[in-house]
C-alpha positions as CSV (number, residue, x, y, z in Angstrom):
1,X,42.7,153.1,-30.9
2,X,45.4,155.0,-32.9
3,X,48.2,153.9,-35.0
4,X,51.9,155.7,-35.3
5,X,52.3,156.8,-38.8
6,X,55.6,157.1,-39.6
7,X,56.7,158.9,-42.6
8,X,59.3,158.1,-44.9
9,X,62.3,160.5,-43.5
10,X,61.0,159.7,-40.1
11,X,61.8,155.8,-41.4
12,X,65.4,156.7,-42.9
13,X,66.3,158.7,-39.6
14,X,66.0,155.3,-37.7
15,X,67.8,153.1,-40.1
16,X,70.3,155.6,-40.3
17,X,70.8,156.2,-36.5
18,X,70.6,152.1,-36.5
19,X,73.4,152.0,-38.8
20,X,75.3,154.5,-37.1
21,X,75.3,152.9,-33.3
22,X,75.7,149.4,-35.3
23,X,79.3,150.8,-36.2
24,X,80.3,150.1,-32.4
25,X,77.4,147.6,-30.9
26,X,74.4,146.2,-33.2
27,X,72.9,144.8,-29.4
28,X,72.7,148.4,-28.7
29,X,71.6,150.1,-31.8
30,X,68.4,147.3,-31.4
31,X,68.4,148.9,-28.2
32,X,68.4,152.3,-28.9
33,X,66.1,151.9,-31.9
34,X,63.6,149.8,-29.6
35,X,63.1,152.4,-27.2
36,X,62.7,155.5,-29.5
37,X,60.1,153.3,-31.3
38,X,58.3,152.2,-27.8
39,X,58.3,156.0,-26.7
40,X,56.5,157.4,-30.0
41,X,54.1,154.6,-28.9
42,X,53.8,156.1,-25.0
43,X,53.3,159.6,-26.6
44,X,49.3,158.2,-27.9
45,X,48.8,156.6,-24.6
């Protein structure tokens, strides 16, 4: 099985787009992180 490599910018990008949804919901930034996370994993599958 592969692993998802994530780079360092790739890494920032999240935090920062975490951050930036956080400003009006932190539920939904978890949310919205989650699921780009969980589709970089569906892209190997």
């Amino acid at each position: 099985m592969t692993r998802d490599v994530w780079t360092r910018p790739a890494r920032d990008d999240l935090r920062e787009i975490r951050a930036y949804i956080a400003q009006d919901s932190e539920r939904y930034a978890r949310v919205v992180v989650g699921r780009l996370v969980a589709s970089v994993r569906r892209l190997r599958e």
